[in-house]
Each structure stands twice: as structure tokens, then as C-alpha cells.
N, C-alpha and C positions, 0 to 999 in steps of 0.2 A: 554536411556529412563529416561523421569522424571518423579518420585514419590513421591508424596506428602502421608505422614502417620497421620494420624488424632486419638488423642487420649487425654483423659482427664482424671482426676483421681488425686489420690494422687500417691506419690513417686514408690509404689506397683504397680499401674496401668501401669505407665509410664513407669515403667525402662524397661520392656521387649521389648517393641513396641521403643525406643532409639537401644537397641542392636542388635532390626531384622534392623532399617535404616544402622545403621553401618557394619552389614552384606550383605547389597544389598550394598551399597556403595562401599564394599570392591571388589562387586562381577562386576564392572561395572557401576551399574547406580548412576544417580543425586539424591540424596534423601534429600526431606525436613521435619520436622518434627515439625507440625501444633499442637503446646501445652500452656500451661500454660507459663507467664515470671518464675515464681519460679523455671522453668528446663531449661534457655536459657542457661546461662553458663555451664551447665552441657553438655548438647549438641550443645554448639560450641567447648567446650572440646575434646570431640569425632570427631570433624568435619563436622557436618551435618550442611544444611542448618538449621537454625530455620525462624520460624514464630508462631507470636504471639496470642492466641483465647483469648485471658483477662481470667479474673476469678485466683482465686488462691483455688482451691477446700480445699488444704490442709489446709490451714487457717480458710476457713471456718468451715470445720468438726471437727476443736479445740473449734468456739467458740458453743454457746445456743444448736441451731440446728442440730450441728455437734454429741454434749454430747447425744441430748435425741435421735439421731439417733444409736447410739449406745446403748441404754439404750434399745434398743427395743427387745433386746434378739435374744429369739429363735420363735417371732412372725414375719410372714416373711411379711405382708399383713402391719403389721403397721411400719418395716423398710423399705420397699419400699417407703409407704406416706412421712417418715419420709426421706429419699434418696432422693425424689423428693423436698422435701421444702428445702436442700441442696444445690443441683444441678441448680435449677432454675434460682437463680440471674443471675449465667452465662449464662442460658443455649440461650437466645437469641444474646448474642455477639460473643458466643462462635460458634454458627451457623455463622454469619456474618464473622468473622474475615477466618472461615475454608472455606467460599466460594473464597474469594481474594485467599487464600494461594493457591487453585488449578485451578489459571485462564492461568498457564503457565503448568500444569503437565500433563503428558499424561498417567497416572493412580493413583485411590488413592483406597490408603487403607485407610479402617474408623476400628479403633481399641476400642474394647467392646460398653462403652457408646455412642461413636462416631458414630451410625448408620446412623445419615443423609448424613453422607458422600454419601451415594448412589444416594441421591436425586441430589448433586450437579453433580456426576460424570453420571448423567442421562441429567442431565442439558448439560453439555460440551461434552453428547456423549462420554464418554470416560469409560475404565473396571474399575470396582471396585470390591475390594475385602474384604468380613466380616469378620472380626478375633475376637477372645475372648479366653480368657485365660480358659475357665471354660466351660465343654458341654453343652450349650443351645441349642442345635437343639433336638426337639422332637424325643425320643428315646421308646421300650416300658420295656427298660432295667430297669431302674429307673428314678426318678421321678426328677422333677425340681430341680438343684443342690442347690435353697435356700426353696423347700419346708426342714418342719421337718425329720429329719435325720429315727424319728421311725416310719413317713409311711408307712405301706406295701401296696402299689396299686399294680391292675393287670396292663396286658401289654401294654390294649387300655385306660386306666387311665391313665397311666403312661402320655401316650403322649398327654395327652389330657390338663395335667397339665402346660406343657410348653408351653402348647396356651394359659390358663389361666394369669401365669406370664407374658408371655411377649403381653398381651392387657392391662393387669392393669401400666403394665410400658410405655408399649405407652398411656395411658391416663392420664398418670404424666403429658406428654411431650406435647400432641397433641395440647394442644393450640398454646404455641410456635413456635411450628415447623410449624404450619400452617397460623400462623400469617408470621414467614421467608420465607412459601413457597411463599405467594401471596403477598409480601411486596418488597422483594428481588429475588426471584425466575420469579416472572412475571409469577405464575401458580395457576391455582384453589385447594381447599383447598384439603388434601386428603381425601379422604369418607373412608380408610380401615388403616390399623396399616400398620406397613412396615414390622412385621410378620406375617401379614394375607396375603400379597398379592401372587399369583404365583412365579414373580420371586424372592421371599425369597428363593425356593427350588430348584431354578436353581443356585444362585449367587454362585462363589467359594466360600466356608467356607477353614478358616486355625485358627483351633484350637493348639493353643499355649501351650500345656504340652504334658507329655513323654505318647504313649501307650503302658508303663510299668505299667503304674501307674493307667489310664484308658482304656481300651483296648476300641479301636473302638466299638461301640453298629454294628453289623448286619446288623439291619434293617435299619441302614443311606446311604443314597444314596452316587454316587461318587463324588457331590459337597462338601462332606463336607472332609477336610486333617486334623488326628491329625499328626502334624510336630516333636515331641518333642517342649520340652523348646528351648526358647530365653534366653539365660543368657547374661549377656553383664559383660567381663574381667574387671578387675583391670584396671584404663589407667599406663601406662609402666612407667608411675614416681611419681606411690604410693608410699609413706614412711608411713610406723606404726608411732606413735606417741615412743615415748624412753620408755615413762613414763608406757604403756601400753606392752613393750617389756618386759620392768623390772618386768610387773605385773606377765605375761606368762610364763616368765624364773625362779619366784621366789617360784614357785609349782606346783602340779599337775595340769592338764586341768582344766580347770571351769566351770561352767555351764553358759549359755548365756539367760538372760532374757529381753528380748524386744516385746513390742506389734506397733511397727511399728505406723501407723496416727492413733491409734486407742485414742481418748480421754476419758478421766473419768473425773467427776465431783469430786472422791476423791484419787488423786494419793496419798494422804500418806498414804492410809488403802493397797492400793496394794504394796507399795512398802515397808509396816512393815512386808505382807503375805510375799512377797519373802523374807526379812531377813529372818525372821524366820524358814521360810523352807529350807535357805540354811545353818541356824545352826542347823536345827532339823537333817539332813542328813549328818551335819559335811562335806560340800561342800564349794569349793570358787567359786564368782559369776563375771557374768559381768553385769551390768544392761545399756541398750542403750535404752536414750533419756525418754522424759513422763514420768520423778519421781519426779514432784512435785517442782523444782527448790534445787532440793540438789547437793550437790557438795562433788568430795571425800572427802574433811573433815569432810563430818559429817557421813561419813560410816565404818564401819569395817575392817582392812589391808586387811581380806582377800575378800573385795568386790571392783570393779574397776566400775566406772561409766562414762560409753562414750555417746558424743552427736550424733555421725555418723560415722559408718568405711564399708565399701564392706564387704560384706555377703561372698563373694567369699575364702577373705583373711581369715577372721574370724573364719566360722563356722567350717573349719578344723579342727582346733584347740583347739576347746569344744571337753565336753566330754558329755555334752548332748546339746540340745538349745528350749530352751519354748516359745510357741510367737503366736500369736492370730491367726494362721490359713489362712492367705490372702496367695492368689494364690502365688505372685511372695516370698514371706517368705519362704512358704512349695515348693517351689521348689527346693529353693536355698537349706534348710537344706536338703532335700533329695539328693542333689546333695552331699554333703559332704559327706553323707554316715557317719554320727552323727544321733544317736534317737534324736527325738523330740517329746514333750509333747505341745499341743495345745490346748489353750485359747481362745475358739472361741468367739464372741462377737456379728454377725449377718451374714448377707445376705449367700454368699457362703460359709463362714469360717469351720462352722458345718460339709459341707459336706468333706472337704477336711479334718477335722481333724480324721473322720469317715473314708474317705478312707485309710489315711496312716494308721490308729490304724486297717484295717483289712488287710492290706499287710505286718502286722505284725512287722513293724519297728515304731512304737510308742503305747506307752499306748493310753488305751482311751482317748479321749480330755474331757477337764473340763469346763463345758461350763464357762463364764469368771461372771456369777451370781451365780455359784455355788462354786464361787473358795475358797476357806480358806486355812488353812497353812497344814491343816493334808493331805487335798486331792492332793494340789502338792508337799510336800514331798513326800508322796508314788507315785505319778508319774513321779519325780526325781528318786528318789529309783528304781524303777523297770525301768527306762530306763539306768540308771549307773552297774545294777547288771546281766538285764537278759544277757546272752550271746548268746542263740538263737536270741533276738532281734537287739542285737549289729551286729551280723554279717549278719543275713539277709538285714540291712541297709546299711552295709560294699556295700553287694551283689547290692541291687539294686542303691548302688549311681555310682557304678564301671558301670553300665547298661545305667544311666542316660548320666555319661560323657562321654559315648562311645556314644551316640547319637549326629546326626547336624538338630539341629531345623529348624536354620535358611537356612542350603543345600537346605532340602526337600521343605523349600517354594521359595528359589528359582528356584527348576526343576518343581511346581506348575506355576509359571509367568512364566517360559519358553515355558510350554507344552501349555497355556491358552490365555497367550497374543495374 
């Protein structure tokens, strides 16, 4: 069988939805993975088919648009506008380009932002399946994982809230897509969101994280699968850098400080807060990527500054790891079984720093407008000290790797196809 996977995003977005293709690949089928060029090498690394949607999102969220999209906090109503004036440039080619990619596949997955997948895989008659790394399906558990973290709605609020979010996000979109549907599509425009319709509640959902970590909501019907995490390996002829071996061998663990695509308008104010906090705590650091164009010589012996390494190799090997909260980040540290302290900056990040700090393996998150030097040294501190929390992490990261994300979605396409 061939499957085409359709997904967009930055590095965060992407890696997961690369290591479910490598997983069906492995398991069997033809898989091509419909993304960004900034990921082709990466995934013809791996061996997947690629195909090209244009747009480089991650560039663009470094530059104007990217900075005040991030700036929007913990306003979920103006990071959405602000997500959508992001997204846009691409989002009409990036439609076009994922229509070609599955004019040969006989099922496609459309991964998180990528929902029009459905419409094409409607178009060719063929199954499609919704995936998202983060619970959007109407729960009356809690609340939309980018409303404010200190809502307390009731049950039928709750889920009334995810209708809310995902209309205003189809009305970022709905021009374009309905200009691709009757331009390219050869169909009339659509009158309802693509979460408003019926079969939103029918379509198979595979929700991409551990339910360790969220435990299924109840009241979701049997469309929706949480699978566990997608993590995708080291490829087999990773080398560490020497220079970074040398850092690792020449004292204790370090603390890992990286905000992933997240940009700032002022990396040298975050990146004196981390010094600082990791001499306030008398800690040695690693700082990855977004520090303003510094280089190890102009840091301190005991801080190492890397452009890029796998999470996988890495995080182990901290003794805590700090970092803005995005789904495939908080995965991966949870996967280590390493505390981590979270920098949330917008959209889902909040919630997820909220859930791991109530599963008890990281402090509160700080939200990334609130950050100064004293509030993440004590949330280095108490993630270095506690030992209830250290081991509780131990516990659920040994939980995590015992989990097959990518199994479970495949005995989903086996049972459904």
C-alpha cells in the first residue's frame, strides 16, 4: 500500500509524522512524506519517499511575523491571527503541491495543520486519516489545549470550546482553501469548516503522545486512537561531535537549555537570564541553537553551545532540560526520564508544560514573558534537588519507552483500511 503523510510545521511538527513514515515503511508499505524542502535530506536520510509543498515555515517564524507571533503570549485568540499571517504565504502552494503528491497513493495521512488532506483524499476516493500530536477533539474533560491553562469550565463548556478554536482557525484558512478547493479541486466552495462537518466524528483520529501522560477523555468516541509517541532513532551513523564528548566527560551532567523554532526579538537578554541562572545554581549548561550568533568563545568553560544534536542522544544525559514546551520537545524530555522545566511561549506549549508540572515530574512552567534569572534558577533548583520528582520521571520515562506509538497505528490501518 501507498501512503502519502502530509504535514507542515517547523522541525517540532515534522519530526514525528518522518518517524510514524519510517515506521510504516519498515512495517511494509510505500511511504512518501509531503513537506517542506528544509526536511528533504533529512528524509531521504531515513529513506522515505519525499515530496515537495514549498514554504519553509521555519524561516519564516524567525523572521517579523514569526517574532510577534510568539510575542503573543498567553493570548490564544491573537496567536492564532498571528499563526495564520505565518502560515498563509504557503498555505495556497502548500495545498497544491500535497494534491500531486497523492495522485498515486492509496491513503493519506494529513498531519495536524495539514487537514485538507481529507478534502484531496475525498477527491481520489481514498481513506484518510487525522492525526495531531496534541488532543483537539472535543472532550468535556478540559478545555481546548491552547485555551488559558487557569480556565475552569464545566463539562459542556469544555467542549464547546474546541468548537470555538477550531472555527476561528478554519477562518484563518477558509479563503484559501476554498479558493484551492474550486480552482484545483474542480468543486464548490465549502459552506461549513472541516470541524463542523459529520464526518469530522466519524474520520479515524490518531493522536500522537503516550496515554500516560493524557489518558484518553471518556466521553471520545472509538474514532479517535491515542497511540503513544512517534519518536524517530538516531540514524545508525550518528557521531557526537569530540568537542561536545570532551564537554560531557569533563563533569557532571549539565543542564540543557533550548527553545527549539521558538524566536525572540532579544536573544541576548535570554541568553544572559540562562548564564546567570546557571551560575546562580553553580550548574554547567548546554545552550542549543537561537543565542543571538554567539559562539563558544564567548561563553563560560562550563557552558557548551550546539547548533543541532537528536534529543534522543542528548537528553539522557542532562541532568535537567529547559525548553519552550512544544509537543515533540516534551516528549522527547519525558522520554529520558530527565525533569524538565518549561518556557512556554504560546499556542499548546502552556498546556503541556501544565501537564507534565501536574504529573509531577517538572516544576511549574514559566511562562517565557515571565522568565527572569531568579524564577529559573529555582526551577533548575528544584528540578536538580527534588527526588520525588527525579524519580517519578525516572518512572514515567521507563513507561514512555515501553510504549510502540507507531505499532498501535499501525494495527489502526490494519483494522480500518
Amino acid at each position: 500500500m501507498k501512503i502519502t503523510i502530509i504535514t507542515v510545521g517547523s522541525r517540532g511538527d515534522v519530526q514525528p509524522y518522518l518517524a510514524l513514515g519510517v515506521g510504516l515503511q519498515q512495517a511494509g508499505y510505500t511511504v512518501r512524506l509531503a513537506t517542506h524542502d528544509t526536511f528533504k535530506d533529512l528524509t531521504l536520510r531515513y529513506g522515505l519517499d519525499f515530496f515537495s509543498v514549498g514554504g519553509d515555515i521555519q524561516s519564516i517564524s524567525q523572521g517579523e511575523s514569526g517574532q510577534q507571533m510568539t510575542e503573543a503570549g498567553g493570548n490564544p485568540f491573537t496567536a492564532l491571527k498571528r499563526l495564520g499571517k505565518v502560515l498563509e504565504p504557503v498555505m495556497r502552494q502548500s495545498m497544491q503541491e500535497s494534491w500531486l503528491a497523492c495522485q498515486d497513493a492509496e491513503l493519506v495521512i494529513g498531519g495536524g495543520t495539514a487537514f485538507w488532506g481529507y478534502y484531496i483524499a475525498q477527491q481520489l476516493n481514498l481513506p484518510f486519516f487525522f492525526t495531531a500530536l496534541q488532543p483537539i477533539y472535543p472532550t468535556g474533560s478540559f478545555p481546548n489545549p491552547i485555551l488559558p491553562r487557569w480556565l475552569r469550565l464545566g463539562g459542556w463548556v469544555n467542549r464547546r470550546s474546541y468548537i470555538l478554536i477550531c472555527e476561528l482557525f478554519w477562518q484563518l484558512f477558509r479563503e484559501s482553501i476554498n479558493r484551492w478547493h474550486v480552482e484545483t479541486m474542480g468543486q464548490a466552495p465549502c459552506t461549513k469548516s472541516f470541524f463542523a462537518m459529520d464526518e469530522w466524528h466519524q474520520l479515524p483520529k490518531l493522536f500522537g503522545y503516550s496515554p500516560s501522560v493524557v489518558p484518553t477523555p471518556q466521553d471520545w468516541n472509538e474514532s479517535c486512537h491515542v497511540t503513544g509517541y512517534w519518536f524517530l532513532d538516531s540514524p545508525d551513523d550518528f557521531v557526537p561531535p569530540p568537542k561536545l564528548l570532551d564537554f560531557l566527560e569533563s563533569g557532571e551532567p549539565p543542564i540543557y537549555i533550548g527553545f527549539g523554532s521558538m524566536a525572540s526579538r532579544n536573544p541576548e537578554q535570554i541568553t544572559t537570564i540562562a548564564l546567570k541562572a546557571l551560575e546562580k545554581t553553580k550548574q554547567r549548561g548546554i545552550l542549543l541553537t537561537g543565542w543571538g550568533g554567539i559562539s563558544n568563545v564567548d561563553l563560560p568553560e562550563q557552558v557548551f553551545k550546539l547548533e543541532s544534536i537528536p534529543h534522543d542522544w542528548l537528553f539522557p544525559r542532562m541532568k535537567a532540560i529547559v525548553h519552550h514546551g512544544g509537543a515533540g520537545t516534551t516528549a522527547a524530555a519525558l522520554k529520558s526520564g530527565i525533569p524538565s522545566i518549561a518556557i512556554p511561549f504560546f499556542v499548546d506549549q502552556p498546556f503541556w508544560g501544565d501537564r507534565v508540572a501536574k504529573l509531577g515530574v517538572s516544576p511549574q512552567p514559566i511562562p517565557k514573558k515571565q522568565l527572569t534569572v531568579n524564577r529559573l534558577a529555582h526551577g533548575i533548583q528544584k528540578a536538580i534537588a527534588d527526588q520525588s520528582m527525579r524519580q517519578q520521571a525516572a518512572q514515567l520515562g521507563e513507561t514512555i519507552r515501553s510504549e510502540d506509538g507507531i505499532g498501535e497505528v499501525i494495527k489502526v490501518i490494519q483494522q480500518i483500511k
